[in-house]
PDB file of N, CA, C and O in Angstrom:
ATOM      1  N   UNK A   1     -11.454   4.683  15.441  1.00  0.00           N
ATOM      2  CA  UNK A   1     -12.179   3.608  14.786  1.00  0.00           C
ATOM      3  C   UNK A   1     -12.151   3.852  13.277  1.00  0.00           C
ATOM      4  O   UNK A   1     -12.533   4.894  12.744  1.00  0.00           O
ATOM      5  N   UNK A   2     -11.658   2.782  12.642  1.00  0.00           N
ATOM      6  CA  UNK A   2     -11.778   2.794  11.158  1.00  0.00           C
ATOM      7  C   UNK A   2     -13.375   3.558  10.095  1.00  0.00           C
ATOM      8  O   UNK A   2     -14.238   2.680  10.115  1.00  0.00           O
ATOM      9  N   UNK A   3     -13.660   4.244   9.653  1.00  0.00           N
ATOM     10  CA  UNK A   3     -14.472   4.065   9.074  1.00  0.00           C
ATOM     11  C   UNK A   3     -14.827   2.942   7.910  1.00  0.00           C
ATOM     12  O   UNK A   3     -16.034   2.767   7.745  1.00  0.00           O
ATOM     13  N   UNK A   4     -13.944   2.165   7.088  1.00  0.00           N
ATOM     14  CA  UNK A   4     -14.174   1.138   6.139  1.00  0.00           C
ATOM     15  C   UNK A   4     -13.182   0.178   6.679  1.00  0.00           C
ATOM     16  O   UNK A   4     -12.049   0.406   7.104  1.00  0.00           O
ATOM     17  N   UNK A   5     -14.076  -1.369   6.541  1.00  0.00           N
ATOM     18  CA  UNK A   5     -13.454  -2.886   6.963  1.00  0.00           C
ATOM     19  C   UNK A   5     -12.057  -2.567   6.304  1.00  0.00           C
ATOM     20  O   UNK A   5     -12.023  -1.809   5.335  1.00  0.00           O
ATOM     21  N   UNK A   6     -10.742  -3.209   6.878  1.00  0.00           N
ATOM     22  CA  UNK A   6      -9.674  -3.217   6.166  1.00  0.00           C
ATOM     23  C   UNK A   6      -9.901  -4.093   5.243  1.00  0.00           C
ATOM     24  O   UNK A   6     -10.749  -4.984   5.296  1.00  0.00           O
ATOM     25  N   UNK A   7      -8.703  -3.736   3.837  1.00  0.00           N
ATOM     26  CA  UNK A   7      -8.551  -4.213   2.628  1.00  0.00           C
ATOM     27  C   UNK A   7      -7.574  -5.454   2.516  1.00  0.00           C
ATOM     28  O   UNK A   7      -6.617  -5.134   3.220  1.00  0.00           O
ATOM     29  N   UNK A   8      -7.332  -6.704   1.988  1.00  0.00           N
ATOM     30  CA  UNK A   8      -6.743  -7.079   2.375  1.00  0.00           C
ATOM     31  C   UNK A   8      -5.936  -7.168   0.730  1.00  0.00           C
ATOM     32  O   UNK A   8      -6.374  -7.598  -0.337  1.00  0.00           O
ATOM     33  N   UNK A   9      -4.787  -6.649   1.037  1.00  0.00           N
ATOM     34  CA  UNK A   9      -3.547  -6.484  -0.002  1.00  0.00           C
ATOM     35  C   UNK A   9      -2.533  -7.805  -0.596  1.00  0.00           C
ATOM     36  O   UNK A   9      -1.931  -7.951  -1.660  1.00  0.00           O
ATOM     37  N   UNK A  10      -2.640  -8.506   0.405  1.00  0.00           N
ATOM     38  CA  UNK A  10      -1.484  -9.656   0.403  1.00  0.00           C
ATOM     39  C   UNK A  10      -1.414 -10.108  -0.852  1.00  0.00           C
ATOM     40  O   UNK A  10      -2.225  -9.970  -1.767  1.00  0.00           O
ATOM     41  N   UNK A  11       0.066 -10.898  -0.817  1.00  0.00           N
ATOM     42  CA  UNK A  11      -0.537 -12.227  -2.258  1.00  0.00           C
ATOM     43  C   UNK A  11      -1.571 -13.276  -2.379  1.00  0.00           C
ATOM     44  O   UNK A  11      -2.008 -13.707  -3.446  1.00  0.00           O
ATOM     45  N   UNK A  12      -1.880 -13.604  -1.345  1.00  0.00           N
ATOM     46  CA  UNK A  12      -2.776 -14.891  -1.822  1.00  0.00           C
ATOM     47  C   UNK A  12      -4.143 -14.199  -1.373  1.00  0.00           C
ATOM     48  O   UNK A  12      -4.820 -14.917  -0.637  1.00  0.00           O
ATOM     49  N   UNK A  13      -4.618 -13.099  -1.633  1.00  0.00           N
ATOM     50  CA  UNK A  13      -5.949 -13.265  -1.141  1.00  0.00           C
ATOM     51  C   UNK A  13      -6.825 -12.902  -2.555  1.00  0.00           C
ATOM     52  O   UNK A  13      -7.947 -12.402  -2.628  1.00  0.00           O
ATOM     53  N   UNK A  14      -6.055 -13.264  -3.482  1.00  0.00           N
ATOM     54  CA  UNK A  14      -7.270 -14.009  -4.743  1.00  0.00           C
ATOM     55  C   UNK A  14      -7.550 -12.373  -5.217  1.00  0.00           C
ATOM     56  O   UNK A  14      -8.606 -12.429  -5.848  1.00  0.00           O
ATOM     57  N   UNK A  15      -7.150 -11.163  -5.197  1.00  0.00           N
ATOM     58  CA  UNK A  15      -7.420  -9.775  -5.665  1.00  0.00           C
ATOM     59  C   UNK A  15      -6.625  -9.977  -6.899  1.00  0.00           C
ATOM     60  O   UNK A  15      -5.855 -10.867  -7.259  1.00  0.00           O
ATOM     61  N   UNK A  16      -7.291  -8.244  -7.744  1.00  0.00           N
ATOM     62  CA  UNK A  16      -6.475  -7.774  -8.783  1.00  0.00           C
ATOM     63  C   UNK A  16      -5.197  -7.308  -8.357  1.00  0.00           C
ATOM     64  O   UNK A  16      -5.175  -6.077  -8.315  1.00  0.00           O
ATOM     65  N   UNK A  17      -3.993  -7.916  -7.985  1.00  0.00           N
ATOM     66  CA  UNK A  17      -2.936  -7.629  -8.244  1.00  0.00           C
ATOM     67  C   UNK A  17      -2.328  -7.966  -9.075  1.00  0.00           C
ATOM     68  O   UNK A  17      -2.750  -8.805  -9.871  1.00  0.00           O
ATOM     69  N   UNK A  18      -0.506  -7.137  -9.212  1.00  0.00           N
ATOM     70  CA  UNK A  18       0.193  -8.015  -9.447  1.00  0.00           C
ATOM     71  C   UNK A  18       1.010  -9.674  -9.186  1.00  0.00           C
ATOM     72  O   UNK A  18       1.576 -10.540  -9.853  1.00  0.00           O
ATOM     73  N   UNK A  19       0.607  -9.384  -7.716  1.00  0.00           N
ATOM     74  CA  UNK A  19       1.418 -10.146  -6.725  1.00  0.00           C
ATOM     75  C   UNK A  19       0.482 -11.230  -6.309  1.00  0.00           C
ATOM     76  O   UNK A  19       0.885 -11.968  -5.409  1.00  0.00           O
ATOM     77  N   UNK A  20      -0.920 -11.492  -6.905  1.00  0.00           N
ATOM     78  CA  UNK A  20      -1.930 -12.141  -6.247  1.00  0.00           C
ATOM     79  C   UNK A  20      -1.418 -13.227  -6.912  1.00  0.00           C
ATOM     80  O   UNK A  20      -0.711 -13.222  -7.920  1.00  0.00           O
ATOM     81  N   UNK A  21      -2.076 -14.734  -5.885  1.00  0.00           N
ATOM     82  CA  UNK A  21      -1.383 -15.961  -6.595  1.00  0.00           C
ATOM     83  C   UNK A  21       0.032 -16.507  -5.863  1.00  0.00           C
ATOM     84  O   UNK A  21       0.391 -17.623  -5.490  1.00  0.00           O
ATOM     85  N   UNK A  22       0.554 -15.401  -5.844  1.00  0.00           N
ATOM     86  CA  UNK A  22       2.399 -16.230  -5.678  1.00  0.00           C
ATOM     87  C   UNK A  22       2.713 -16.291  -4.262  1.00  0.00           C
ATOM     88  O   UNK A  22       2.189 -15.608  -3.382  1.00  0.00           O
ATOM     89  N   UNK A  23       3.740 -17.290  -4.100  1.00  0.00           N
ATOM     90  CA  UNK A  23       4.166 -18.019  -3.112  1.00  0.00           C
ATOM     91  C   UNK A  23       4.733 -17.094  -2.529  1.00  0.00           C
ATOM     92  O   UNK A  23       5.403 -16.451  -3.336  1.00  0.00           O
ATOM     93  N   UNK A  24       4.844 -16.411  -0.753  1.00  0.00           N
ATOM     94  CA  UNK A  24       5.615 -16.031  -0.776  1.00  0.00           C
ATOM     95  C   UNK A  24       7.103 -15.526  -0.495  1.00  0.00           C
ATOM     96  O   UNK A  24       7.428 -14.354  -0.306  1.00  0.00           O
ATOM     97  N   UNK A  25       8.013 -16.735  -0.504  1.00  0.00           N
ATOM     98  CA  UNK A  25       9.150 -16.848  -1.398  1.00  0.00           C
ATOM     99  C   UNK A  25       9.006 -15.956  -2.354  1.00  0.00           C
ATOM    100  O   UNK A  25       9.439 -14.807  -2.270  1.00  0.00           O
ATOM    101  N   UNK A  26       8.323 -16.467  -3.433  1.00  0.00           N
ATOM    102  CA  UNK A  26       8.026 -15.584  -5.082  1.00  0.00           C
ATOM    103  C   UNK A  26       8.383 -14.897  -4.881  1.00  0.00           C
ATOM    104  O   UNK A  26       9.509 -14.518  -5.202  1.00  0.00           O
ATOM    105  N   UNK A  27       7.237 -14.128  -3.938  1.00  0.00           N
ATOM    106  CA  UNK A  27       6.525 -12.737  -4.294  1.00  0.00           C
ATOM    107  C   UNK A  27       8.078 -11.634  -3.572  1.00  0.00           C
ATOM    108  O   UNK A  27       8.150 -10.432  -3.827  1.00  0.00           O
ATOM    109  N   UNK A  28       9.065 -12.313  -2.767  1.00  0.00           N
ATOM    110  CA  UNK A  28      10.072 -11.887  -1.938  1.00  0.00           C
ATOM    111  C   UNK A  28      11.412 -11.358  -2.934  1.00  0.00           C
ATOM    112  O   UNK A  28      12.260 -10.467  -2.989  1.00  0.00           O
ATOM    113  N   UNK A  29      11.041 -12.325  -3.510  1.00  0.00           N
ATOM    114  CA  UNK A  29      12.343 -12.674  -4.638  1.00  0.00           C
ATOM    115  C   UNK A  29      11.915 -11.547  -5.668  1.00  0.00           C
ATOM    116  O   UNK A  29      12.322 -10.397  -5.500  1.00  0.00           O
ATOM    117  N   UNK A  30      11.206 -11.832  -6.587  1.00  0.00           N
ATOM    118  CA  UNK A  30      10.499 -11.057  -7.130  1.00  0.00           C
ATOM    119  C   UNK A  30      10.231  -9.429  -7.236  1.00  0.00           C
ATOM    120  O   UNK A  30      10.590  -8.560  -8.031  1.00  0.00           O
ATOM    121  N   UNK A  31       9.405  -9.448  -6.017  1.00  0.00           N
ATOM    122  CA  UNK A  31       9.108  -7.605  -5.436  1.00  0.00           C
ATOM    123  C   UNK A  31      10.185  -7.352  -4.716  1.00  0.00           C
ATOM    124  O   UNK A  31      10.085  -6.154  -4.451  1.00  0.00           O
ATOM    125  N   UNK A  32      11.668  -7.969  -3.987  1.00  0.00           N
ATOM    126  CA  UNK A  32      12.492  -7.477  -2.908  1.00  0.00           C
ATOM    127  C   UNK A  32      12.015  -6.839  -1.848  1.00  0.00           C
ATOM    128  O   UNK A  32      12.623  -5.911  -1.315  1.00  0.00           O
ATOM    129  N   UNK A  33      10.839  -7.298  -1.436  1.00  0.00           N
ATOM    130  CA  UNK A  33      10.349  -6.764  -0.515  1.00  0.00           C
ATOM    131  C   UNK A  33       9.130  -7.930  -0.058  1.00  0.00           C
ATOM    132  O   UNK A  33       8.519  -8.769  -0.719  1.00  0.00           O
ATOM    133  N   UNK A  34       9.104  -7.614   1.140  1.00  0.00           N
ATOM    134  CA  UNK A  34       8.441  -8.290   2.748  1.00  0.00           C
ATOM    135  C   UNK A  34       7.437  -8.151   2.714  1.00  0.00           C
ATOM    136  O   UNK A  34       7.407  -6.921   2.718  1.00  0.00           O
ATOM    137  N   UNK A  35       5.840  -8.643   2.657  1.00  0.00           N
ATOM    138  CA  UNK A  35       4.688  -8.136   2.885  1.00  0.00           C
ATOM    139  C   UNK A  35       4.243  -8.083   4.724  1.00  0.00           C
ATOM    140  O   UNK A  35       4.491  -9.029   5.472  1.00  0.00           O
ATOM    141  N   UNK A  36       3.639  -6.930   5.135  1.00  0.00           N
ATOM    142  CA  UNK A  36       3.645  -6.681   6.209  1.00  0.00           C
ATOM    143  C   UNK A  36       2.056  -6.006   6.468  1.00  0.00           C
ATOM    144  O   UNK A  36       1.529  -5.295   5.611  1.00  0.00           O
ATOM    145  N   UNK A  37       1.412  -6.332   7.731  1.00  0.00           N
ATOM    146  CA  UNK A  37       0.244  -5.795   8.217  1.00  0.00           C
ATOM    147  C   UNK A  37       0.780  -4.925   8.771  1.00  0.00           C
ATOM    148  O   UNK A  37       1.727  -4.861   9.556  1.00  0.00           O
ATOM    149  N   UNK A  38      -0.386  -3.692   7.977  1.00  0.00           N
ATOM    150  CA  UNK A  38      -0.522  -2.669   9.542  1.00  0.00           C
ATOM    151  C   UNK A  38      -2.203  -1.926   9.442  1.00  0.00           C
ATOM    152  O   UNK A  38      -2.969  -1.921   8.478  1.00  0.00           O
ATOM    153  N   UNK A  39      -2.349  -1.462  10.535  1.00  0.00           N
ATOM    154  CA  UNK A  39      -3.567  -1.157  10.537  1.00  0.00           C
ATOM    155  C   UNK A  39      -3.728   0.254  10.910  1.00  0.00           C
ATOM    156  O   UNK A  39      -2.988   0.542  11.850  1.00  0.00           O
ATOM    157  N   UNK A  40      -4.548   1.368  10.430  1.00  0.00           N
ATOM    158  CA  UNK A  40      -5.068   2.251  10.733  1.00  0.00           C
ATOM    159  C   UNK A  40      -5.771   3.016   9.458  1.00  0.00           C
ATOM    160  O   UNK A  40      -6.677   2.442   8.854  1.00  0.00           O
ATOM    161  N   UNK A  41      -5.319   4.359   9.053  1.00  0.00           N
ATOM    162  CA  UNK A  41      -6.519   4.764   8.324  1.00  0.00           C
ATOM    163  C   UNK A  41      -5.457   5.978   7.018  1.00  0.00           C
ATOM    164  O   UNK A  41      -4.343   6.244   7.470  1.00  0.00           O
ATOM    165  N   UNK A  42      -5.685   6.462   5.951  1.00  0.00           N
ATOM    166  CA  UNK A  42      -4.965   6.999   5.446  1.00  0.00           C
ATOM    167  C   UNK A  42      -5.707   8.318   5.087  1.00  0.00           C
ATOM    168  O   UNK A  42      -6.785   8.208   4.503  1.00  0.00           O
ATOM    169  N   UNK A  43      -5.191   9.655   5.406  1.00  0.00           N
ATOM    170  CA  UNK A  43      -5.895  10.456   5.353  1.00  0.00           C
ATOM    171  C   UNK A  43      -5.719  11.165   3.769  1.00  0.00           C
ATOM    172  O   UNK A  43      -4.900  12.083   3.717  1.00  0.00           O
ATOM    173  N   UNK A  44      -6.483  10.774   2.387  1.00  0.00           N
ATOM    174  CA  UNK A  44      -6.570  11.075   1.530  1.00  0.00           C
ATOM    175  C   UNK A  44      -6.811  12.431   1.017  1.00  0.00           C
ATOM    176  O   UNK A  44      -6.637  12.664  -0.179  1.00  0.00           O
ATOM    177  N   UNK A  45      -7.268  13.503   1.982  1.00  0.00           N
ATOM    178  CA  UNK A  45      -6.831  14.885   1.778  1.00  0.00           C
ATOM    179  C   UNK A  45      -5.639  15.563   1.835  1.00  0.00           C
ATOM    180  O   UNK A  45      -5.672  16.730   1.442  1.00  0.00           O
ATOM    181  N   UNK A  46      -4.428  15.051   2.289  1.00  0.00           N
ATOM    182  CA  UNK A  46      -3.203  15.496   1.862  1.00  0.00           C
ATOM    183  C   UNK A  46      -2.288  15.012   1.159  1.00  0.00           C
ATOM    184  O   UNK A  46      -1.080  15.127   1.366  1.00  0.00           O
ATOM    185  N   UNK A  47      -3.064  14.173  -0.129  1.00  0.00           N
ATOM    186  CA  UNK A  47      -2.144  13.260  -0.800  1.00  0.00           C
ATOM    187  C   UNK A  47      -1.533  14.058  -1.590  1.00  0.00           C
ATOM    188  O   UNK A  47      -2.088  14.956  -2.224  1.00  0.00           O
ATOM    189  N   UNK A  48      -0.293  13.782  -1.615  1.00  0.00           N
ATOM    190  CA  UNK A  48       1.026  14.247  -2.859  1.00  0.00           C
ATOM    191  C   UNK A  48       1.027  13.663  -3.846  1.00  0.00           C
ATOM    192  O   UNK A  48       0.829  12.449  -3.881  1.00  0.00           O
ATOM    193  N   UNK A  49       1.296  14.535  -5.101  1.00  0.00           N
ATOM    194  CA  UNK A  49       1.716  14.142  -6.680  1.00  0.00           C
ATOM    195  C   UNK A  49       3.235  14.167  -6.293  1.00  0.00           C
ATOM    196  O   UNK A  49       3.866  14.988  -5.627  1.00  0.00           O
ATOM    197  N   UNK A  50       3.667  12.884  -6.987  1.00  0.00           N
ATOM    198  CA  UNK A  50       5.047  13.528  -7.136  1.00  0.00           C
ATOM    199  C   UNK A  50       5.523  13.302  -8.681  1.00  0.00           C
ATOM    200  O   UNK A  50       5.292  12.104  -8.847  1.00  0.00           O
ATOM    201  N   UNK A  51       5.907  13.660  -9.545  1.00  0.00           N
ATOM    202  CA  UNK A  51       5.894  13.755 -10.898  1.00  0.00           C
ATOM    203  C   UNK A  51       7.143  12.232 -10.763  1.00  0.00           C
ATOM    204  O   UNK A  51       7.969  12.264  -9.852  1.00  0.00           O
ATOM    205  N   UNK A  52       7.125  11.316 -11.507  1.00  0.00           N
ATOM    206  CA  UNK A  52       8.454  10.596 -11.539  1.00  0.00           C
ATOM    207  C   UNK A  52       8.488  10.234 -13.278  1.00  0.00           C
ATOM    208  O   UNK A  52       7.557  10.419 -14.062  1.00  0.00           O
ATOM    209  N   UNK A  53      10.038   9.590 -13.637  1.00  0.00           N
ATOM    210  CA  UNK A  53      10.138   9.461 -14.993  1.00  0.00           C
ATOM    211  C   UNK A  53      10.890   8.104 -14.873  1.00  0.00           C
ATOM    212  O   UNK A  53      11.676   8.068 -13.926  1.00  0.00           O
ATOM    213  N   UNK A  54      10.805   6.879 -15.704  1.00  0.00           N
ATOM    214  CA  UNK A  54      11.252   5.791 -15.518  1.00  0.00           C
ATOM    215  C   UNK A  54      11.064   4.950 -16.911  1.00  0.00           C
ATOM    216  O   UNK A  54      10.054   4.479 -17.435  1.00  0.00           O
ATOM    217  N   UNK A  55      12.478   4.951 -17.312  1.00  0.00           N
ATOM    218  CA  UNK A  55      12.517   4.306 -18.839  1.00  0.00           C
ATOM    219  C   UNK A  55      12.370   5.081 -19.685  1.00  0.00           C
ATOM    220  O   UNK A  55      11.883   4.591 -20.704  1.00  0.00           O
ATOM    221  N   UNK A  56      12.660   6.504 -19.738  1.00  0.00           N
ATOM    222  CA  UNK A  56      11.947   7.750 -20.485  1.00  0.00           C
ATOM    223  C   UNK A  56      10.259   7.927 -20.611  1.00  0.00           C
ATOM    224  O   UNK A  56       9.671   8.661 -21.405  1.00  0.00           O
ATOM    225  N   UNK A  57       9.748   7.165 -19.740  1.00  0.00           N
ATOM    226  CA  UNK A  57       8.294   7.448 -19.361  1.00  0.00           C
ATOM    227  C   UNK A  57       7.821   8.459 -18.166  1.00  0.00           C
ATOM    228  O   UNK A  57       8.044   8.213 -16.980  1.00  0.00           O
ATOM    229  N   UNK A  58       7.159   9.597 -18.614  1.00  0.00           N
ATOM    230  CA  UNK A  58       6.323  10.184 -17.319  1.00  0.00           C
ATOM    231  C   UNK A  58       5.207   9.395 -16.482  1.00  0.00           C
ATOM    232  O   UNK A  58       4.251   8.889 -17.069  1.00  0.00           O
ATOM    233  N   UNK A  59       5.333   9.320 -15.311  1.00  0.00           N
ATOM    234  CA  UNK A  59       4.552   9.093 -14.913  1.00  0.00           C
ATOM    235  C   UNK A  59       4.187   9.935 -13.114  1.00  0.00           C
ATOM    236  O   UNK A  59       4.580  11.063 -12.817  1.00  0.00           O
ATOM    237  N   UNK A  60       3.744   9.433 -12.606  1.00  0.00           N
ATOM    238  CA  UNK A  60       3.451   9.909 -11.269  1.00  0.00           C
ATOM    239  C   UNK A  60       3.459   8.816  -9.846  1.00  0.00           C
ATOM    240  O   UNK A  60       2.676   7.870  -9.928  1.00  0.00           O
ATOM    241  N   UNK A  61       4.057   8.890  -8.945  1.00  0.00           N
ATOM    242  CA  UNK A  61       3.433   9.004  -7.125  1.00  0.00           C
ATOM    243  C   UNK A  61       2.991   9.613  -6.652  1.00  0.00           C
ATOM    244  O   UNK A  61       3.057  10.841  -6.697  1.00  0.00           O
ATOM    245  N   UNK A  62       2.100   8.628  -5.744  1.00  0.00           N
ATOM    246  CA  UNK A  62       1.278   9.633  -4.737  1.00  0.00           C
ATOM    247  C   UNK A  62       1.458   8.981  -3.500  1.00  0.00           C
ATOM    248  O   UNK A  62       1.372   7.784  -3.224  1.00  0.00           O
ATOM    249  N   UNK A  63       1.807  10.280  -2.571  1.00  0.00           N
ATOM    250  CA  UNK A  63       2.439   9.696  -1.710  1.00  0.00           C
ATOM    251  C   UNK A  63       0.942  10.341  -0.494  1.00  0.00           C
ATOM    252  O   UNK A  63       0.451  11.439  -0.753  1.00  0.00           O
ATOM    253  N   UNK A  64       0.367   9.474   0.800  1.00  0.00           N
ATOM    254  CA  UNK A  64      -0.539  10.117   1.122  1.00  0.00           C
ATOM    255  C   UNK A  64      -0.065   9.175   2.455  1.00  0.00           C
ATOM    256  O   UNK A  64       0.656   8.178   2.471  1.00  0.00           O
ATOM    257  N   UNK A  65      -0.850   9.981   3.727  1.00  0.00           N
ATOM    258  CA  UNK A  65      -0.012   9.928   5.018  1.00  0.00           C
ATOM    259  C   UNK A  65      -1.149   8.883   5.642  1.00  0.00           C
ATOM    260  O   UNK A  65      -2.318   8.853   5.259  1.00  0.00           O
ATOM    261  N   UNK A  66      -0.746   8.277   6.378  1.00  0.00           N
ATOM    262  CA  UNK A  66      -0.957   6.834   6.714  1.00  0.00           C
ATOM    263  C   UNK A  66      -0.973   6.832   8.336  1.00  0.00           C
ATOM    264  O   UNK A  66       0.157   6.488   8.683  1.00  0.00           O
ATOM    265  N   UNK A  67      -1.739   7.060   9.410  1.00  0.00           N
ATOM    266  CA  UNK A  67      -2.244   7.198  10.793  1.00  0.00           C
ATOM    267  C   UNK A  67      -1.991   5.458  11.172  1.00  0.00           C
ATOM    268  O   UNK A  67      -2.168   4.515  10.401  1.00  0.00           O
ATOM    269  N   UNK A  68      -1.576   5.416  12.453  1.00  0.00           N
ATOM    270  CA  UNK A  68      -1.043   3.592  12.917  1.00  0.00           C
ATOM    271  C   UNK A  68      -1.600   3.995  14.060  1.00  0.00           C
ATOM    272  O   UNK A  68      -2.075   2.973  14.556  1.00  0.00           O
ATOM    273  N   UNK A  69      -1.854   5.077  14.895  1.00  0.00           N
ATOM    274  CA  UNK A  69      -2.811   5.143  16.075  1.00  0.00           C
ATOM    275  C   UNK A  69      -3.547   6.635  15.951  1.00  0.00           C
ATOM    276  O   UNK A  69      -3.547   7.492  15.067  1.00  0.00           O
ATOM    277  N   UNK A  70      -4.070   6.549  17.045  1.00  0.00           N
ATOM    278  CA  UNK A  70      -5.126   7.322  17.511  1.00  0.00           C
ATOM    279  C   UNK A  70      -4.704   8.033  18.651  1.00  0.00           C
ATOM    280  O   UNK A  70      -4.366   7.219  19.511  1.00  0.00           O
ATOM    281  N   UNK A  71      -4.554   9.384  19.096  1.00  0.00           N
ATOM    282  CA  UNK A  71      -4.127  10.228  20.144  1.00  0.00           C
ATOM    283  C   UNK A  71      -5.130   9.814  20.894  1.00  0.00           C
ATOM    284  O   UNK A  71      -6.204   9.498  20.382  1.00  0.00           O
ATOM    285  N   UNK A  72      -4.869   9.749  22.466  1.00  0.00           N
ATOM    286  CA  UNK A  72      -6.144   9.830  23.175  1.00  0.00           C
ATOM    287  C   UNK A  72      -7.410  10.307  22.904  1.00  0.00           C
ATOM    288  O   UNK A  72      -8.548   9.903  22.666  1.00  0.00           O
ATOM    289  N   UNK A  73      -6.352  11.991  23.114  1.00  0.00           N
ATOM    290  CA  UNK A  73      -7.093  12.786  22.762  1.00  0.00           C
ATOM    291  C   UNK A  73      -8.619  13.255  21.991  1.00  0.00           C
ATOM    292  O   UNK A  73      -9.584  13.955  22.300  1.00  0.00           O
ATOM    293  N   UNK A  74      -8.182  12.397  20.779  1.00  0.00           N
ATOM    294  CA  UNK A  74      -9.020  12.696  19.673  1.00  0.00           C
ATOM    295  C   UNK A  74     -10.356  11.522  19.841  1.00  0.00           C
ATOM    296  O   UNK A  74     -11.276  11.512  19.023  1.00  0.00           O
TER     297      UNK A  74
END
C-alpha cells in the first residue's frame, strides 16, 4: 500500500512543469518521448548522484529505484 496519494505528472494536469499545458502530440514531438502511468512507490534511501556535464555545464542525476509491485511476502 502506497503511503502518499499518487502524483499526477502528465501534461495537462495544470502542474509546475515543463510539459504542463501541451497537446499531446506536442508534448511527443517535443520531449521524444510517450507519457506513461505506472504505479507503485520509490524508495528514496538509495538514491544515486550521478555527476553529468551538458553544454560545458555541471550538473547532476539522480537516479532512485522505483517498486511496480509488492512481494507477497512482504
Amino acid at each position: 500500500m502506497l503511503a502518499q496519494t499518487p502524483v499526477d505528472i502528465t501534461p495537462k494536469n495544470g502542474g509546475n512543469f515543463p510539459w504542463t499545458g501541451k497537446d499531446l502530440d506536442e508534448f511527443e514531438k517535443e520531449w521524444s518521448m510517450k507519457p506513461v502511468e505506472i504505479r507503485g512507490y520509490v524508495d528514496m534511501s538509495k538514491t544515486q548522484k550521478v555527476e553529468k556535464i551538458k553544454d560545458t555545464e555541471k550538473g547532476f542525476d539522480f537516479v532512485s529505484t522505483m517498486f511496480t509491485h509488492l512481494n507477497k511476502d512482504e
